[in-house]
C-alpha positions as CSV (number, residue, x, y, z in Angstrom):
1,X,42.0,-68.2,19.0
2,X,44.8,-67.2,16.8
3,X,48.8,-68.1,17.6
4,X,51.3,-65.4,17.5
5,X,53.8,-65.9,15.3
6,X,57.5,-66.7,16.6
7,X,60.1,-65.1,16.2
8,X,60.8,-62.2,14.0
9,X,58.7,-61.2,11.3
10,X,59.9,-61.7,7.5
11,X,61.0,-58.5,5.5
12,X,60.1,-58.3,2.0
13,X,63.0,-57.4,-0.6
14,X,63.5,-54.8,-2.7
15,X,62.0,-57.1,-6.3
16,X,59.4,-58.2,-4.5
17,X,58.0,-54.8,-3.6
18,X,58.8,-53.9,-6.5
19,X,56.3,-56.7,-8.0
20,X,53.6,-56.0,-5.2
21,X,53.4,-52.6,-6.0
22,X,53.3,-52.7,-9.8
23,X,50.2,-55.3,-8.6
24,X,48.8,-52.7,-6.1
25,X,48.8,-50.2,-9.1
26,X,47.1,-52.3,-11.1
27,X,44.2,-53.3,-9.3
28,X,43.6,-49.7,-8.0
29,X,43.4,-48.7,-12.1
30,X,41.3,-51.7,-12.6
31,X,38.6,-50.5,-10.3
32,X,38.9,-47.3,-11.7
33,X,38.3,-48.1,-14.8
34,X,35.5,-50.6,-14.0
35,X,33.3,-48.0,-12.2
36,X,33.3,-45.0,-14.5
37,X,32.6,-47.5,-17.1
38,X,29.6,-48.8,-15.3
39,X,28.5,-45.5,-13.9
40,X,28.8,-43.9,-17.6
41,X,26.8,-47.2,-18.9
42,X,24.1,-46.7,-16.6
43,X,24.0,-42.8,-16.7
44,X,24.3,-42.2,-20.1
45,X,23.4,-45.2,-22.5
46,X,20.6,-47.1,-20.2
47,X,18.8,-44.3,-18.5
48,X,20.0,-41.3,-20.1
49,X,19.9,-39.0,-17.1
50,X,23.6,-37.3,-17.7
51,X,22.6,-34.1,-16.1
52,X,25.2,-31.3,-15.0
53,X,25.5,-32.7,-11.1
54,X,26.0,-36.1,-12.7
55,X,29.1,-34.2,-14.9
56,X,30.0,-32.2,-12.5
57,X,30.4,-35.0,-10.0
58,X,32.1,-37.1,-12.2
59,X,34.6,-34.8,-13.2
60,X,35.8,-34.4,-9.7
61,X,35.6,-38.4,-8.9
62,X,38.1,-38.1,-12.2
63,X,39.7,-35.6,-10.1
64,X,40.0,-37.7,-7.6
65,X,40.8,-40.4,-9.2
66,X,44.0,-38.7,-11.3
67,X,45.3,-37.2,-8.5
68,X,45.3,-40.5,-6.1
69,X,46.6,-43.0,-9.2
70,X,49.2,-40.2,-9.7
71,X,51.0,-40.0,-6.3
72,X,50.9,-43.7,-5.6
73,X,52.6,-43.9,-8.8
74,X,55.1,-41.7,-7.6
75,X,55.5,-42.9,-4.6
76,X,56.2,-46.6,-5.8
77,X,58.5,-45.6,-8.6
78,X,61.6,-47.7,-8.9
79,X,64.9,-46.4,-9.0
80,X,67.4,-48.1,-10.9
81,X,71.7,-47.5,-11.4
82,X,73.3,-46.7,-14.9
83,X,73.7,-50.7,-15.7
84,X,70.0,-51.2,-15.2
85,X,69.6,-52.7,-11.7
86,X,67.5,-52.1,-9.1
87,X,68.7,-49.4,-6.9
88,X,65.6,-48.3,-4.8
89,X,62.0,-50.0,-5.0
90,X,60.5,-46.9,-4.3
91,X,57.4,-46.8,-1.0
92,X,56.1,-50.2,-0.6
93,X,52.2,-49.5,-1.2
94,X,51.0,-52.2,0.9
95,X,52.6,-51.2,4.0
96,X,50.2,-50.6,6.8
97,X,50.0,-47.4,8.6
98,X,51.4,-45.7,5.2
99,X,50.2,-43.0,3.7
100,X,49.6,-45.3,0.2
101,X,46.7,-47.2,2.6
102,X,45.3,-43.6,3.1
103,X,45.1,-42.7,-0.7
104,X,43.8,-46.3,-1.5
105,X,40.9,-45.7,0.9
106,X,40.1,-42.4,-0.8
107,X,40.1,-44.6,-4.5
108,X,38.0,-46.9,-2.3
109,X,35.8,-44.1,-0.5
110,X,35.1,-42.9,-4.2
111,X,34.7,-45.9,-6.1
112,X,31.8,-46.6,-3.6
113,X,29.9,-43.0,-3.7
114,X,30.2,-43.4,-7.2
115,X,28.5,-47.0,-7.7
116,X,26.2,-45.9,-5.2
117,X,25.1,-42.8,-6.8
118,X,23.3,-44.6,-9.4
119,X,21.2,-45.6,-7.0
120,X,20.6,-42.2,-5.8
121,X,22.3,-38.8,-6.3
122,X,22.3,-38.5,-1.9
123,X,25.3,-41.1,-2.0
124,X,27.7,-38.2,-3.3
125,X,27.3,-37.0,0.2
126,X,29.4,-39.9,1.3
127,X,32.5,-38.2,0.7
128,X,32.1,-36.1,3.7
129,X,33.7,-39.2,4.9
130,X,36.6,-38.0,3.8
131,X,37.2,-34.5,5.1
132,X,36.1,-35.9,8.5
133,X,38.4,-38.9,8.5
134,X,41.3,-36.7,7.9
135,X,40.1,-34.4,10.6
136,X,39.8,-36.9,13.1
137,X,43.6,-38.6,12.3
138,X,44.9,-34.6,12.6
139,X,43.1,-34.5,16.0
140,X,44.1,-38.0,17.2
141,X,47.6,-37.6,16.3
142,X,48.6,-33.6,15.7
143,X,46.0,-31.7,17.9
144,X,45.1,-33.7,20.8
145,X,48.0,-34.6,22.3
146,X,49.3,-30.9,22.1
147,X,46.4,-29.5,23.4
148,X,46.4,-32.4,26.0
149,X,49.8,-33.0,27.0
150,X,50.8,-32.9,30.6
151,X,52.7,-29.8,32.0
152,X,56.3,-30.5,32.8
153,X,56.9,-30.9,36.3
154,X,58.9,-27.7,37.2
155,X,61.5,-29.3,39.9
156,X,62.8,-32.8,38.8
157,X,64.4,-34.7,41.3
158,X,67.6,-33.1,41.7
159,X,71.1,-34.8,42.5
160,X,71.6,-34.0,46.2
161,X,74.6,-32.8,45.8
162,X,73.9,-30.2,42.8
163,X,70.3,-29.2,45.3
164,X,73.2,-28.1,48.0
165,X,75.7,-26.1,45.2
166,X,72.8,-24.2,44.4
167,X,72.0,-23.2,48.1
168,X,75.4,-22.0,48.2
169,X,75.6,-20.1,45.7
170,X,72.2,-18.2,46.5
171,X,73.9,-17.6,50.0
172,X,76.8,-16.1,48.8
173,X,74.8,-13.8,46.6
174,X,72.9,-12.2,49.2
175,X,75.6,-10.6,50.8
């Protein structure tokens, strides 16, 4: 049985999300690099089956890839003043609930259908994941609850006083 912690929890300066992200950034290109290396080793030099879905598919896992590197690049870029300090450390990457833990789980999503795939080519189909995870957070949080909500009650409770100002005035009108 874990404690909770007391008191408040700690936040993280500027430098040192600056330092976490640059590490975040790293890793992520790390295991990029590791798994098309592998999966072009074992497709191409050991068992020479490079066929078209194997390009195909790794042309869009480059794709993917690219485009996923790219924005959490972006998003973590530090801004700095004229005199060279730090001015803005840019979206902490290793915030949870973030969009960065999204984009990291589609690096992750696609490092694993990619190592998998030299098992068999049916492990591409694992990036259905995908698509359906991002479907089910649009439902969960965007379509749901508007489809879902609760009407709004129609008469709130009413001061007493404004209740009998309205009376009166629909009295006087009808005359």
């Amino acid at each position: 049985m874990s404690q909770k912690p007391k008191g408040k929890q700690g936040t993280k300066g500027i430098k040192q999300i600056v330092e976490e992200n640059v590490q975040t950034l790293s890793f992520y290109r790390n295991m990029v690099f590791i798994s098309n290396a592998s999966f072009l080793a074992v497709t191409c030099v050991l068992f020479d089956v490079f066929t078209t879905w194997n390009i195909v598919m790794l042309v869009f896992s480059a794709i993917v890839y690219i485009g996923s590197y790219q924005f959490m690049a972006f998003m973590a870029r530090a801004k700095y003043t004229d005199s060279g300090q730090l001015f803005d450390s840019g979206v902490d990457l290793n915030m949870e609930g973030g969009i960065a833990e999204h984009v990291k789980d589609l690096i992750i999503l696609t490092v694993i259908c990619q190592c998998l795939s030299l098992f068999s080519n049916y492990f591409w189909w694992l990036w259905v994941l995908a698509p359906g995870r991002g479907f089910h957070m649009l439902w969960k949080n965007v379509l749901g609850p508007w489809f879902f909500q609760p009407a709004e009650e129609r008469q709130q409770e009413i001061d007493p006083k404004k209740q009998r100002k309205m009376e009166r005035k629909q009295t006087r009108g009808r005359y």
